[in-house]
C-alpha positions in Angstrom: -44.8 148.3 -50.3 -47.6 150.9 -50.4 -49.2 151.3 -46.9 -52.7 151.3 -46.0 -53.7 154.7 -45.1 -56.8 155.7 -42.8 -59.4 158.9 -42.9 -60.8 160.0 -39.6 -64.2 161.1 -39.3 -65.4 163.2 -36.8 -68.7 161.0 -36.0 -67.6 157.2 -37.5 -64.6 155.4 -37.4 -64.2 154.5 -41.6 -61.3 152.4 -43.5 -60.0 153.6 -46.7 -58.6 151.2 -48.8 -56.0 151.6 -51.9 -57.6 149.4 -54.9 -53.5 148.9 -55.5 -53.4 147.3 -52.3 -56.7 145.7 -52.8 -54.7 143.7 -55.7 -51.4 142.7 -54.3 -53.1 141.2 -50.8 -55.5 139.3 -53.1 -52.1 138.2 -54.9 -50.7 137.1 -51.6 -53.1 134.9 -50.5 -53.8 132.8 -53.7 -49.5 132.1 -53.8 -50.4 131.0 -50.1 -53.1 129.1 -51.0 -52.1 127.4 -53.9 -48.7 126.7 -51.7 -50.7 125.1 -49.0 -52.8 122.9 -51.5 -49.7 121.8 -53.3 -47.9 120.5 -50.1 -50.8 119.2 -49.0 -51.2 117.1 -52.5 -47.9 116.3 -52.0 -47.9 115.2 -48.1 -51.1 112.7 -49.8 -48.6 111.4 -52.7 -46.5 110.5 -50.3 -48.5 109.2 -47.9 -49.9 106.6 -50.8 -46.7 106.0 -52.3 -45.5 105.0 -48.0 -48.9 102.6 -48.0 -48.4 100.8 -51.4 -44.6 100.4 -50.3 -45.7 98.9 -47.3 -48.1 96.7 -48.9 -45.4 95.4 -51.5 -43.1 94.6 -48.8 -45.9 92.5 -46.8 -47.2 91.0 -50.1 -43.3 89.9 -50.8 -42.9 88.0 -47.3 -46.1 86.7 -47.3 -47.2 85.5 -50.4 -45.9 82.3 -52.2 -42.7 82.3 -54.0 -44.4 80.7 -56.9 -46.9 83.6 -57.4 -43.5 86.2 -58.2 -42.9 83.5 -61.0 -44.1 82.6 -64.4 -46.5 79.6 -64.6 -46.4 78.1 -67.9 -48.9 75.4 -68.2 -49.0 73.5 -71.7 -51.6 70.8 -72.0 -50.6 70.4 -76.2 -49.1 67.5 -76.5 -51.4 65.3 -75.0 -50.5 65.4 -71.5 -50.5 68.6 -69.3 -47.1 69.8 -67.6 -46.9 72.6 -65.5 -43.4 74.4 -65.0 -42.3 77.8 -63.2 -40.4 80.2 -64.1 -39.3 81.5 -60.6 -36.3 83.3 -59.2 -36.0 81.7 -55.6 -34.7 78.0 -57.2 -38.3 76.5 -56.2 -39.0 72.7 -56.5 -42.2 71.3 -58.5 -41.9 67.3 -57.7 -44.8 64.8 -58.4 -45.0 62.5 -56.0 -45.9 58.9 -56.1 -48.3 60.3 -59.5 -50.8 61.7 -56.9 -49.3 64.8 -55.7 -47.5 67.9 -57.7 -45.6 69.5 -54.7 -44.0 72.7 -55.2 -41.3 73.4 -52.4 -38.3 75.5 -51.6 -34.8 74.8 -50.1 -36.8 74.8 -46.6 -40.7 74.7 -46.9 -43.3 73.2 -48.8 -45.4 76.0 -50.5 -48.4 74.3 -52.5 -49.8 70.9 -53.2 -51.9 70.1 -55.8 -53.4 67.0 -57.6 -52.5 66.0 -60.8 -54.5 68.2 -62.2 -53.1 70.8 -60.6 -56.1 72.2 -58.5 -54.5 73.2 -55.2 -55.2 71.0 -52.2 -53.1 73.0 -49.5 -51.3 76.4 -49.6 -49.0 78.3 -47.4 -45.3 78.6 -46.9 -44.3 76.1 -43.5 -41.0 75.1 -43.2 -40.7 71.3 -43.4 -37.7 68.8 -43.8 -39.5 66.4 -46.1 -42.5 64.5 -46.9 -44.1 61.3 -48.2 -46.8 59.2 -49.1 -47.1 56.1 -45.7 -48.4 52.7 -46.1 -51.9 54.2 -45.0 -51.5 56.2 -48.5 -51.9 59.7 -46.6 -49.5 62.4 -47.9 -47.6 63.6 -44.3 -44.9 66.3 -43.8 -42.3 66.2 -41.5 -40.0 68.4 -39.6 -36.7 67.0 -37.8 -34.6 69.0 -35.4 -31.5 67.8 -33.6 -30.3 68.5 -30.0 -26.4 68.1 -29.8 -26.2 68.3 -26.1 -28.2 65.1 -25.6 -28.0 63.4 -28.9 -31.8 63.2 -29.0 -34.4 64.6 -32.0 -37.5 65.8 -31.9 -39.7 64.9 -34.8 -43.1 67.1 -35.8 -44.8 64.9 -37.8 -47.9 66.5 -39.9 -51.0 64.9 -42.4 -52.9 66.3 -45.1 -56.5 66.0 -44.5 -58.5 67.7 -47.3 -57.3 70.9 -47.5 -55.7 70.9 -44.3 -52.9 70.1 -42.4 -53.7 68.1 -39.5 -50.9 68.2 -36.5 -50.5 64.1 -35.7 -47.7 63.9 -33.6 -44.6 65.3 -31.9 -41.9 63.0 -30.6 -39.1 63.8 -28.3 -37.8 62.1 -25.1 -34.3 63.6 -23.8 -31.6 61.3 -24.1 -34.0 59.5 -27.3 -33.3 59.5 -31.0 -36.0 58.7 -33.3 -35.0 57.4 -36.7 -37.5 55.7 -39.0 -38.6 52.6 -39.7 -39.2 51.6 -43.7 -41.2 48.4 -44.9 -39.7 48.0 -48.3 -35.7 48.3 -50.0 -34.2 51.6 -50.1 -35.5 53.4 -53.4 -38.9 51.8 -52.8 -39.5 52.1 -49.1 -42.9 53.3 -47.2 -42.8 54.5 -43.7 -44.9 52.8 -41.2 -43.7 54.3 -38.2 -40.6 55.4 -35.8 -38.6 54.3 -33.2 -36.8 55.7 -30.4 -33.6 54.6 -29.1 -31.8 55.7 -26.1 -28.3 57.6 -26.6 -27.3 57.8 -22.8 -24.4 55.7 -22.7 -25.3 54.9 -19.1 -29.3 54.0 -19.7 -28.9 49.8 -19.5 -32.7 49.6 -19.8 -32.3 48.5 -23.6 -36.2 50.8 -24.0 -37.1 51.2 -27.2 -39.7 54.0 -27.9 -42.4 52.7 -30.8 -44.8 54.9 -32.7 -46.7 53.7 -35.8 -48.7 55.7 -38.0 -51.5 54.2 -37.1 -51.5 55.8 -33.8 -50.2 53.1 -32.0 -47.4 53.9 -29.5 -45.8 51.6 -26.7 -42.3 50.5 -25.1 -40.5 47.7 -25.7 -37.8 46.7 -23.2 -35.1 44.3 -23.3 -35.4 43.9 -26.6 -33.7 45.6 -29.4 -35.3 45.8 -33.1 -32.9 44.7 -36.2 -33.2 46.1 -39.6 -33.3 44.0 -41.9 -30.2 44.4 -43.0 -28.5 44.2 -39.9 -28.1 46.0 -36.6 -26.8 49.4 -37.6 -26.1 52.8 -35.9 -28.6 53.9 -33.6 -28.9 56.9 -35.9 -29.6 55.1 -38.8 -33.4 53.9 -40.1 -34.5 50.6 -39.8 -35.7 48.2 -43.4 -38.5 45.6 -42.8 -39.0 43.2 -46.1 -42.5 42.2 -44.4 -45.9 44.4 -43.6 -45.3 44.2 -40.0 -42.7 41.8 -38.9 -39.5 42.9 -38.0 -36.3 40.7 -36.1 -35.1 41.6 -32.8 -32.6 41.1 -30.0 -32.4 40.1 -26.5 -30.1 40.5 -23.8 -28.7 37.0 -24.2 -28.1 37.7 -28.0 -30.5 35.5 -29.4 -32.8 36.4 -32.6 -36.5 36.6 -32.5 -39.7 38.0 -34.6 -42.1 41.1 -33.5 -45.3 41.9 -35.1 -44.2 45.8 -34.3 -48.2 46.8 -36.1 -49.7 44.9 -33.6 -47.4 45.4 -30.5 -46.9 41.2 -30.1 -44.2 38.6 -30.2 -44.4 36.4 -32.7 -41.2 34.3 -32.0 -39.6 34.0 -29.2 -35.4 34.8 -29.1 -34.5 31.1 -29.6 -32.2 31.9 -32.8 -28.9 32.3 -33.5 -29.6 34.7 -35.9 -32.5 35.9 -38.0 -33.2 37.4 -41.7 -35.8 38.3 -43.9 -36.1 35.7 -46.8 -36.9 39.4 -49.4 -38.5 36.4 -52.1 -41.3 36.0 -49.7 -42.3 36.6 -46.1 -40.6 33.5 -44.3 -36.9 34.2 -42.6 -33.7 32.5 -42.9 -33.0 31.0 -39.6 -30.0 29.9 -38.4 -29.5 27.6 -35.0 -26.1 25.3 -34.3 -24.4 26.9 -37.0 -27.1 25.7 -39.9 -29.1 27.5 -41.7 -32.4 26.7 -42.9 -35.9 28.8 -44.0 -38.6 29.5 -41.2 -42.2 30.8 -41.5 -43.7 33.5 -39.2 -46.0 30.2 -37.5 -42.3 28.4 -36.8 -43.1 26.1 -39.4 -40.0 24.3 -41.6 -40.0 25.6 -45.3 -36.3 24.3 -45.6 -34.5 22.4 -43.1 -31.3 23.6 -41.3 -29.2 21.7 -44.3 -26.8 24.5 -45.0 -23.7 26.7 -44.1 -25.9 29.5 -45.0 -28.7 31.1 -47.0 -27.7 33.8 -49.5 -31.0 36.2 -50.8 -30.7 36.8 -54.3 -33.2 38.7 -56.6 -35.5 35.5 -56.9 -33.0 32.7 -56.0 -31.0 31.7 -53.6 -27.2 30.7 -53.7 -26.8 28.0 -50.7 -23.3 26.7 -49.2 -22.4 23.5 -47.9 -18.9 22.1 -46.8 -16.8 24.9 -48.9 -19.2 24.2 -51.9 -21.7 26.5 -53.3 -24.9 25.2 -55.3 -27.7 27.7 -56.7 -31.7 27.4 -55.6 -35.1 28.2 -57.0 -37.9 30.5 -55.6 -39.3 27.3 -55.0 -36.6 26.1 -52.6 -35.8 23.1 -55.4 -31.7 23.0 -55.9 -31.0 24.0 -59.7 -27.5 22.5 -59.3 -25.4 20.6 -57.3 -22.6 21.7 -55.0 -19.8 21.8 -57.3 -18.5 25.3 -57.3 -16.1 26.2 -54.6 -15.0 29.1 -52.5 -11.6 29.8 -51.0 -10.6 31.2 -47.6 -7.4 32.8 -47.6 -6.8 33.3 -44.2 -7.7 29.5 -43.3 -10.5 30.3 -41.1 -14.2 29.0 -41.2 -15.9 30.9 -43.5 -18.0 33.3 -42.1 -21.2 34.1 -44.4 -22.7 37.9 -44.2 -25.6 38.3 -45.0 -25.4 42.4 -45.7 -24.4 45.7 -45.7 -21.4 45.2 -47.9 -19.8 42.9 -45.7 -16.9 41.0 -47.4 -18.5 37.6 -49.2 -16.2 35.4 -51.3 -19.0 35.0 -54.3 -21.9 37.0 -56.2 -24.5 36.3 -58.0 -26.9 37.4 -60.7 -29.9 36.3 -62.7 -29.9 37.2 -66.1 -33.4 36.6 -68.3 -33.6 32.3 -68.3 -29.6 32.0 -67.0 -27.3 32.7 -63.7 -24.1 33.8 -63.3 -22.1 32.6 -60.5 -18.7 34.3 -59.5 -16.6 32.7 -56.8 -13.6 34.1 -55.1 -15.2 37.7 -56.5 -12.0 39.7 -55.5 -9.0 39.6 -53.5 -9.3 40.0 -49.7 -5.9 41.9 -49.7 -3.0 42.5 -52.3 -1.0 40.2 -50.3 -3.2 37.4 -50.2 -4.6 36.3 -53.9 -6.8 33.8 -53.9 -5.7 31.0 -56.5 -8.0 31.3 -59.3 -11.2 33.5 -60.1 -14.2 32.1 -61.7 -17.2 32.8 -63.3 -19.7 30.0 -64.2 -23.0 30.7 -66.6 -25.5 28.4 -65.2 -29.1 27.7 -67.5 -32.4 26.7 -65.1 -31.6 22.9 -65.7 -28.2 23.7 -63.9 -25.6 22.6 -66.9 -22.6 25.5 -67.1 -20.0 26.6 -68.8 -17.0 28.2 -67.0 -15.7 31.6 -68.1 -12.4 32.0 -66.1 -13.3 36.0 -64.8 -11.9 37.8 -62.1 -14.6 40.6 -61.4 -18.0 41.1 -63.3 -20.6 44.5 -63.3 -24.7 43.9 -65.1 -26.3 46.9 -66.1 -29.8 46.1 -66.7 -30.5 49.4 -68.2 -27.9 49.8 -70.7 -28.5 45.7 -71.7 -24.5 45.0 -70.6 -22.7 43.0 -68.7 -19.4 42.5 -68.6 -16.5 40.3 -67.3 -12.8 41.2 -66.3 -9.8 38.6 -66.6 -7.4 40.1 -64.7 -4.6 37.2 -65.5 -5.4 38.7 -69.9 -6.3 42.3 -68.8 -9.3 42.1 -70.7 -13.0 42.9 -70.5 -15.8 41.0 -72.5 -18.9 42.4 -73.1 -22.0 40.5 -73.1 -25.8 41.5 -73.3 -28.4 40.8 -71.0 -28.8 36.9 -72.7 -24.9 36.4 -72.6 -24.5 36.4 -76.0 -20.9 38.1 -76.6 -20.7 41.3 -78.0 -16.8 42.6 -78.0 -13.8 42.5 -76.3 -11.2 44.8 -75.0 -7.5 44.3 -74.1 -5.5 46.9 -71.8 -2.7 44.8 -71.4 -1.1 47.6 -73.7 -1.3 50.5 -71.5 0.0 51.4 -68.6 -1.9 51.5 -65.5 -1.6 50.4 -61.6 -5.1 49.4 -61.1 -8.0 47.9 -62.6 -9.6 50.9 -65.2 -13.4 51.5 -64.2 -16.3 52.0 -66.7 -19.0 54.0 -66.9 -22.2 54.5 -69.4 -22.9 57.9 -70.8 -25.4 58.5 -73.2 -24.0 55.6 -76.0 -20.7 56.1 -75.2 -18.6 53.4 -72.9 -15.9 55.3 -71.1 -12.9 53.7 -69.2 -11.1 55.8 -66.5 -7.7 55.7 -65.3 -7.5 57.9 -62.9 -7.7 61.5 -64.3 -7.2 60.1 -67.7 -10.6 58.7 -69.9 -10.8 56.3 -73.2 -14.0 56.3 -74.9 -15.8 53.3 -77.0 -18.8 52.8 -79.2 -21.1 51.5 -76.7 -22.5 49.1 -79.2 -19.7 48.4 -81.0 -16.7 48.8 -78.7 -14.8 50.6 -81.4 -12.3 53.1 -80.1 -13.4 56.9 -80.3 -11.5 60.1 -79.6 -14.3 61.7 -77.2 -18.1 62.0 -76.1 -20.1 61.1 -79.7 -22.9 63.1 -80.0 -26.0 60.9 -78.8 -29.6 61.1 -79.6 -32.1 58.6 -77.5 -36.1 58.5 -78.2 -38.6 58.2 -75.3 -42.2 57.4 -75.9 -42.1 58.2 -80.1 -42.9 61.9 -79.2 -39.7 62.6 -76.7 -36.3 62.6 -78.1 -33.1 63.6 -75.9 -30.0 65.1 -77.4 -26.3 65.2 -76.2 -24.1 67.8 -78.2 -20.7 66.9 -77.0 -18.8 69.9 -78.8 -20.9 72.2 -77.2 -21.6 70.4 -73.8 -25.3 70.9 -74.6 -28.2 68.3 -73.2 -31.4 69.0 -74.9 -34.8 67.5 -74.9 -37.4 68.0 -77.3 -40.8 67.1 -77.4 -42.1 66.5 -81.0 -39.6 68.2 -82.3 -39.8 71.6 -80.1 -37.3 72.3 -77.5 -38.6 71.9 -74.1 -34.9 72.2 -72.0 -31.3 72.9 -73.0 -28.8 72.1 -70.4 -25.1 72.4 -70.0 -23.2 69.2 -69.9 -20.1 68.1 -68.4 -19.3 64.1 -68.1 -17.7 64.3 -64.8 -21.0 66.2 -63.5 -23.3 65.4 -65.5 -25.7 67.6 -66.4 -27.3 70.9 -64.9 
């Protein structure tokens, strides 16, 4: 490199400088210039490219699931649907046709109307919800303690387009569990109650809340589901708006208004039900049942054995004889059907929960059936004959000799099983016969179950299945192919070759499934 070189004068001090040299430091300093500005433009990229990162990451955690999916909303066909097309396995339910809820595994995300305008947003972890008797949408989060037994439930309401904290219950030692007006598959909570799980706590305290804000104690008294008295883990069932049975120390039945916080009936019962056909109570004292209403006023006197609730009738025993009743309490028959106790004790009538009866019953359009002796208590002890009487409303019958029976409303079916013949008769819903079919050929330990799927009637022996034209009963070699119409404008198609469900709507394909009959489809 050339160096600078310097002239002295005798009176100033003066610099020289080479033009070369002139030229190359220029040179210099622009390469270290533009150096600088390039890693300074690239210190800037990176800084942005750091912030947008950051921002995706936050976005991502904090933003909907439903938002990183595809809403496809399609208002056609007449009716608008909405569906998403998301990654996370989201939920969209409508609930109760008021609410389109769109959920996770673990949180409710967004509720909206039917008309999908959004009502409440964010991403709170919740175990479920539902629509109460006061018709408020709440939310609800359940969380178990394992050293005491006990729960704490948070329980949450939407009030316009917020969500309103109502109530938190927990008492150590206390499990909640809920209590239902209404059957399972159509129940509406009206409240909770708290039991104690302290095997030493004799106080017999239960813990009330409703959701109408009422909350008080009731001691020495414990509330029955309807049912029956179940584990204290399980809900409880009321058939009425606000009365529910209960149980005092000297295990006697009663009737609590649980709305209003009152007793209705004092414990003077043997043992008290919920008549489901209306809001009076099967009653039973000295061992004789009869029908109660909430003022203690006799609907039926204590004439009978016991009470059974049917769907709109009533099935009645008296001295080993059964006899069928209206909604009206007017006998349809007389007491000429029997039932049979094989280990010659009195009988013992239950009135739920599975517990084993000798008879059922159904009502079918204007006729009953009537099934005594319904199966054997053990294999050891056969009762001597199996029934099955079809009863019209003037109470004339004819007897079909039947060991076990199955109705399937929804498929129109009903069918019988003489186990002496080994054969099943098929009926629809007005009894009039539609086939038979005899498996005294095969070979099989047990009694073969049925099951509908999509037109075809299949029979299983174990891990082997037989297949028959639902309609016809005619023998087929597997699954047929099945196509079923909804509403003129939705049809639903099983290809069994390919194990495809599909549905269509006018035509177009709207979802395509894979099908397996032993799960169903997916």
């Amino acid at each position: 490199m050339a160096k600078k070189r310097k002239k002295i004068d005798e009176t100033n001090e003066v610099e020289v400088v080479n033009p070369e040299d002139l030229l190359i430091e220029n040179e210099k300093k622009e390469k270290k210039k533009r150096f600088f500005d390039e890693f300074k433009a690239f210190l800037i990229l990176a800084l942005i490219i750091a912030i947008m990162v950051v921002i995706g990451v936050l976005w991502y955690k904090h933003t909907p699931k439903e938002e990183k999916g595809k809403p496809n909303v399609n208002d056609q066909m007449g009716y608008k649907y909405v569906s998403y097309e998301v990654e996370d396995g989201n939920h969209l339910n409508v609930l109760n046709d008021e609410y389109v809820i769109l959920s996770d595994d673990t949180s409710v995300l967004k509720v909206m109307d039917l008309d999908l305008n959004v009502l409440y947003e964010n991403e709170v972890a919740f175990n479920g919800y539902y629509i109460a008797k006061d018709g408020k949408l709440y939310f609800y989060k359940e969380e178990e303690n394992d050293e005491d037994d006990s729960n704490t439930i948070s329980i949450y309401r939407l009030e316009g387009n917020e969500l309103e904290d109502v109530k938190t219950l927990h008492k150590d030692n206390v499990y909640y569990r809920t209590i239902y007006q209404g059957e399972f598959g159509h129940e509406i909570v009206i409240g909770y109650s708290g039991v104690s799980t302290n095997p030493d706590d004799k106080s017999d305290k239960e813990y009330i809340y409703i959701l109408n804000g009422k909350e008080y104690e009731l001691e020495g008294i414990s509330l029955v589901s309807s049912d029956a008295m179940l584990a204290v883990t399980d809900p409880l069932y009321i058939n009425n708006d606000k009365y529910m049975v209960y149980l005092d120390q000297d295990k006697k039945y009663g009737i609590y208004n649980i709305v209003d916080n009152t007793k209705i009936v004092d414990a003077n019962y043997d043992r008290l039900y919920v008549d489901k056909n209306s809001k009076n109570f099967i009653a039973i004292k000295n061992n004789k049942a009869g029908i109660i209403n909430s003022s203690l006023k006799k609907i039926v006197d204590y004439n009978y054995d016991f009470i059974d609730v049917n769907d709109g009738f009533y099935v009645v025993g008296k001295n080993n004889k059964l006899a069928l009743m209206d909604s009206n309490y007017k006998l349809i028959t007389n007491f000429e059907f029997d039932y049979q106790d094989v280990l010659n004790t009195d009988y013992i009538y239950n009135e739920c929960c599975g517990v084993y009866n000798t008879f059922a019953a159904y009502k079918t359009n204007d006729k009953y059936l009537l099934v005594t002796n319904v199966d054997d208590l053990t294999s050891e002890e056969e009762y001597s004959k199996h029934e099955a009487y079809l009863i019209d409303q003037t109470g004339k019958y004819e007897v079909l000799k039947e060991h076990d029976y199955d109705i399937l409303p929804d498929d129109n079916l009903i069918w019988l099983y003489d186990k002496d013949k080994m054969e099943y008769t098929f009926y629809d819903l007005g009894f009039n016969e539609l086939y038979k079919l005899d498996f005294k050929n095969y070979d099989y330990d047990n009694e073969p179950t049925f099951k509908i799927s999509y037109g075809t009637l299949v029979s299983s022996f174990l891990e082997s299945n037989l297949y028959y034209d639902l309609k016809t009963g005619e023998s087929i070699e597997k699954m047929k192919d099945y196509e079923e119409k909804f509403l003129d404008d939705v049809t639903f198609k099983l290809d069994s070759s390919n194990k495809k469900v599909r549905v269509m709507i006018k035509d177009k394909e709207i979802f395509t499934g894979n099908y397996d009959f032993n799960e169903e489809y997916k």
